[in-house]
N, C-alpha and C positions, 0 to 999 in steps of 0.2 A: 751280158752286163756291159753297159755302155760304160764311157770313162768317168762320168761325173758321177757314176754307182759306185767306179772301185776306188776314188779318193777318196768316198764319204765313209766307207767298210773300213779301206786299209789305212784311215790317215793316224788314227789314234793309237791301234797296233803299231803302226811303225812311230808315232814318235814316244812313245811308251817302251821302245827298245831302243830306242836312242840316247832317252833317259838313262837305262840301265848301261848302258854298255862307254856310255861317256860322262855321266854326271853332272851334267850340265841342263836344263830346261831352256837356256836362250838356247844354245848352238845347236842341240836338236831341234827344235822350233825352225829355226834360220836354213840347216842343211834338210828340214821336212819339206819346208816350203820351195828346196834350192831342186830338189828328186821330183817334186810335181810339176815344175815349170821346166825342165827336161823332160818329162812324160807326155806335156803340152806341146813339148815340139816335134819328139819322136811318133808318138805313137799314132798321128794322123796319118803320117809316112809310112811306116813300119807294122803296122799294127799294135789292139793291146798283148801284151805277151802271155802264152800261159799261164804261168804265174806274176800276174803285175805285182803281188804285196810282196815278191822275194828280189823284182826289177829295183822296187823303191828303193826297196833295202841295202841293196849292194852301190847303188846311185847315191845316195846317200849316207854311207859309208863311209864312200871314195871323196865324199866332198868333205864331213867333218875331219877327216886326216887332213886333206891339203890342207884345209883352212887353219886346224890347228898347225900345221909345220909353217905355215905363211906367221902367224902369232906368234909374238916372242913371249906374251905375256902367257900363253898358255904351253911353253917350251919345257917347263917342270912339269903340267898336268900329262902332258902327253908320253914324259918319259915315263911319268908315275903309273900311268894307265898300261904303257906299252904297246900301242893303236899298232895295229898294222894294217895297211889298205889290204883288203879283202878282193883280188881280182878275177879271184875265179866265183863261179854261181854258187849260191848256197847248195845245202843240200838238196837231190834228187826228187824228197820229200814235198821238196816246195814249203813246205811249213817253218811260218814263223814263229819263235817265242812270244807267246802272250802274255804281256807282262804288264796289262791295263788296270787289272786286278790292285798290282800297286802303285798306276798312277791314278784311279779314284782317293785312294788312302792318302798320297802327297794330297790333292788338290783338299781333300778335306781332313788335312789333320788337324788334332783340334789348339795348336798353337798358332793357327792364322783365324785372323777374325773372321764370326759368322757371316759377315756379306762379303767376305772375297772371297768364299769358300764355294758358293755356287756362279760364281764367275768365273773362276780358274777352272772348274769343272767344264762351262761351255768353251771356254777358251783353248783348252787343250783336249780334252776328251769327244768335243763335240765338234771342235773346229768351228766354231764361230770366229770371223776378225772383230776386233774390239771397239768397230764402231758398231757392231750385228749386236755386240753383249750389252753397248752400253744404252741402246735402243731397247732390250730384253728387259733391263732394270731400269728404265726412261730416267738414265742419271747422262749428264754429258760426255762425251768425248774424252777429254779431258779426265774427267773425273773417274771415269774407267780406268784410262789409263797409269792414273796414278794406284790406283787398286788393285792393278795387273801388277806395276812394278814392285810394289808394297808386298805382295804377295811373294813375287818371285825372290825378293831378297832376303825377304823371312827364311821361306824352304832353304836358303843358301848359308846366310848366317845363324840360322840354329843349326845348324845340320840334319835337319830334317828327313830320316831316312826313306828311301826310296823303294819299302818293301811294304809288305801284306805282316798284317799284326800278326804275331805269334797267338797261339790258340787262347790262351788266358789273355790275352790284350781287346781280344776280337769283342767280349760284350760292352765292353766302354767303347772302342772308335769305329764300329759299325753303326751306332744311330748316325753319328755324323755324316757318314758317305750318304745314307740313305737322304737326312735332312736335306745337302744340299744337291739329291736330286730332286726330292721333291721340293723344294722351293725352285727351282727351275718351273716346273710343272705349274706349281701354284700362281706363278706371275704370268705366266702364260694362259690360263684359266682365266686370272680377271680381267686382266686386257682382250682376252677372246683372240690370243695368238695362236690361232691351232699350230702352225711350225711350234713355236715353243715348246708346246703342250709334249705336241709328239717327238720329238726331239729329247725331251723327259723320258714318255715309255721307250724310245729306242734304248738308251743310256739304261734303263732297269731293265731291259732283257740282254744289254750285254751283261752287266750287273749277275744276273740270273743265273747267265751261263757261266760265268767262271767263278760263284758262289752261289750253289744254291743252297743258301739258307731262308728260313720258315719266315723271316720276317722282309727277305729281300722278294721272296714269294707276295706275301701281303704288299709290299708296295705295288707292284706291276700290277695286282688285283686292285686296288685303290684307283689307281689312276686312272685304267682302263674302263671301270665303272662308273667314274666321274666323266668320264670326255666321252662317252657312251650317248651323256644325254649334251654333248654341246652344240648339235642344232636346234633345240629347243631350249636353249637355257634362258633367253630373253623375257621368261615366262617363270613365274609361281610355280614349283615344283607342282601343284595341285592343278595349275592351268596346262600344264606342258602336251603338246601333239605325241603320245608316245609311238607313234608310228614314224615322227622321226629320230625314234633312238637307234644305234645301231647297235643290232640284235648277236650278230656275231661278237661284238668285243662284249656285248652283257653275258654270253656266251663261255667265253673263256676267260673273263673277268672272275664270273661263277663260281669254275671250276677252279682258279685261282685262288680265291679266294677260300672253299674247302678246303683245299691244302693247304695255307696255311696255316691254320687253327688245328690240322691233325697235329695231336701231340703237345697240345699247349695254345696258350696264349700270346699274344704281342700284341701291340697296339696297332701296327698297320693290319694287318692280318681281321683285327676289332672294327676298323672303320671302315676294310674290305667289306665285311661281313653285314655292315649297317645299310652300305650304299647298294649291296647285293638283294636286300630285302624291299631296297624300293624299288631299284630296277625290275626288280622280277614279279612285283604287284603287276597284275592288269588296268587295272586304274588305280585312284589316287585313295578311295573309299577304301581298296583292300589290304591296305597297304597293313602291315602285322606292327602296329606300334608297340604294343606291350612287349616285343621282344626287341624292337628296337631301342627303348629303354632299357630291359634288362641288360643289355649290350656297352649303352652307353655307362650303366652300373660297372661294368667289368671294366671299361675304360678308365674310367674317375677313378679305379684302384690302380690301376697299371699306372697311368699319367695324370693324376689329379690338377686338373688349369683353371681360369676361369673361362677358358674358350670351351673346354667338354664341356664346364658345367652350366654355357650357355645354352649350345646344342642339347641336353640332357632335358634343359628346361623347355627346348620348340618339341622335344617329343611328346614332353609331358602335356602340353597344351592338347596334344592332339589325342591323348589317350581321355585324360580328365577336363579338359573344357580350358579354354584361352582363360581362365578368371586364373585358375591353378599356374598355368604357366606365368603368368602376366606376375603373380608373387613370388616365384625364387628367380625373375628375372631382377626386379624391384630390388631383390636380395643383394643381387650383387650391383646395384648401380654404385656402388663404393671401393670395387677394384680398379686398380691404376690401370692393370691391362685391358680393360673394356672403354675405360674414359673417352679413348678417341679411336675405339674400334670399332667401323659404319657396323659390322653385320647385327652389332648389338642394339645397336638405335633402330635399322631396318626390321630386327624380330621384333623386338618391344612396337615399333610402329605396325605393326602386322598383327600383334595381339588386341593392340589399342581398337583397331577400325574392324576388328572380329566383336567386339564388345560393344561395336557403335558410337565409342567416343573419339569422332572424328577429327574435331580440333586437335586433340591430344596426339593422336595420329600422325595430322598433316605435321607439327610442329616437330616429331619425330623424323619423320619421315624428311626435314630441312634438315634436323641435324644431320643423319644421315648423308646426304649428300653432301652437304660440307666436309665432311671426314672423308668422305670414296675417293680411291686413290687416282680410280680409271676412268675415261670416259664411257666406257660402257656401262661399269656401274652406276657411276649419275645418271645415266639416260634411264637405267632400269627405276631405277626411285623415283627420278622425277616423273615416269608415266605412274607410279604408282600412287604420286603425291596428286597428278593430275584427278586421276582415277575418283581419289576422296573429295576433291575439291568442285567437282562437277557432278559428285551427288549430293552433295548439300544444298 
């Protein structure tokens, strides 16, 4: 494992114990970054050690004490705490506490607003710097960083506990953590960030491992089957080359994706199982809609939106004929949450030019792009918009 392998592994375990062990998110943050640029100068010389994630730990360690004994301001935290520099090696063991578990929980508790919630996630769990984050959610600099600070004073001024929910807590602040991993994933998706994306699935199988629970299962299967097709995504799911899907992640997306429906239902676990049914069609013809509808049936009870019950309505186009879809699309053109949502104008425009009304279509297909947040998505609609305009 080279060295740029083991900050990326140990950077979130060690500062997820520095959290716990000092209370603070700046100061570990500050002595995380203080243990890795000590590791940048040792370990060319020295090599990396056995155990690099027990080296960081003790490095810094040694730094948050000094720092705190240099501070008068944190002269009460430190007596309250009782810090002692640690100079001897951790245990034999080499094993760190893993205590990431409850820095997903901090980053998405649900007393910090929902878009600083998957920012604090990459920022500390992923290690992103915060011009990396603020380029992820294409908002400025700046603006990040007032978001990061916003965030961090929250956790500080509520007292926002730095643990894993108690077992009757877990059904309420578990969507959360899963949310703002996957809206990582999601913005990374429409920008065509594969880093993002996959920086997503890493973050849901650490997730995994230190909770496996059936619906943190269905994410990793979600996502996996999604980014499965993102070589070919520049294309009509019906147009798409699926020889270049990758067949391994549709593989163990699959099987993911079974597991988590054993025993029940969830919603990721639901749209595991949707995006599994297309992946694993051989073409576009074989694709099993009537159970992809049933599917999205089981959705609309678990999470009734008007985003399922958009998707609900492109399956049904495809089961009973784009006239069917094209009416409980119609349906909802009077939800707030659709108004200026592109994917809604792109399916309505995609049912329209299936029915031959192509003006109606292209005009679609403009709003469309007006509302797309990315450039990628404009570029897809507008080839789409092309497409109609040069068969007429």
């Amino acid at each position: 494992m080279n060295v740029e392998q083991v900050f990326r592994e140990e950077r979130g375990r060690l500062l997820a114990t520095l959290v716990k062990r000092f209370g603070d998110l700046d100061l570990a943050e500050e002595v995380t970054s203080d243990a890795v640029e000590a590791a940048l100068r040792h370990w060319p010389v020295d090599g990396v050690p056995d155990r690099p994630g027990a080296w960081l730990l003790t490095t810094a360690r040694r730094k948050a004490v000094d720092r705190l004994r240099r501070d008068q301001a944190y002269a009460a935290r430190l007596a309250l705490l009782q810090v002692e520099v640690d100079r001897a090696d951790p245990p034999s063991t080499g094993a760190l506490p893993d205590e990431r578990l409850e820095l997903f929980f901090t980053c998405a508790h649900p007393a910090l607003p929902s878009e600083d919630r998957g920012a604090l996630t990459l920022r500390c769990l992923a290690g992103f710097t915060t011009p990396e984050v603020a380029r992820a959610y294409l908002v400025p600099v700046a603006t990040m960083q007032q978001r990061i600070v916003r965030a961090k004073k929250k956790i500080k001024e509520a007292r926002i506990p730095f643990r894993v929910p108690d077992p009757h807590e877990l059904p309420e602040r578990l969507p959360g953590v899963l949310q703002a991993v996957y809206s990582i994933f999601t913005e990374g998706y429409a920008a065509q960030r594969a880093d993002l994306a996959e920086e997503a699935i890493r973050l849901a199988r650490i997730l995994r491992g230190l909770l496996p629970d059936r619906e943190v299962t269905g994410l990793l299967a979600l996502m996996l089957l999604v980014h499965a097709r993102r070589d070919a995504r520049h294309e009509l799911l019906e147009d798409q080359d699926r020889a270049l899907w990758d067949s391994d992640m549709i593989t163990e997306g699959s099987a993911l994706a079974e597991a988590a429906l054993t025993g029940g239902y969830g919603p990721y676990g639901v749209q595991a199982a949707i995006n599994a049914l297309h992946d694993e069609a051989p073409d576009f013809a074989s694709t099993d809609w009537p159970q992809i509808v049933a599917l999205y049936d089981v959705l609309s009870h678990l999470t009734p939106s008007p985003v399922v019950a958009l998707n609900r309505a492109a399956a049904i186009a495809m089961c009973d004929g784009p006239s069917a879809g094209l009416a409980l699309l119609d349906a909802l053109a009077d939800e707030p949450k659709l108004r200026d949502y592109h994917p809604y104008r792109a399916a309505r425009a995609d049912l329209l030019r299936r029915l031959g009304r192509c003006d109606e279509a292209a005009q679609a297909y403009r709003d469309a792009i007006a509302l797309a947040g990315t450039e990628p998505e404009q570029d897809f609609l507008r080839r789409r918009l092309i497409a109609i305009e040069e068969s007429q």
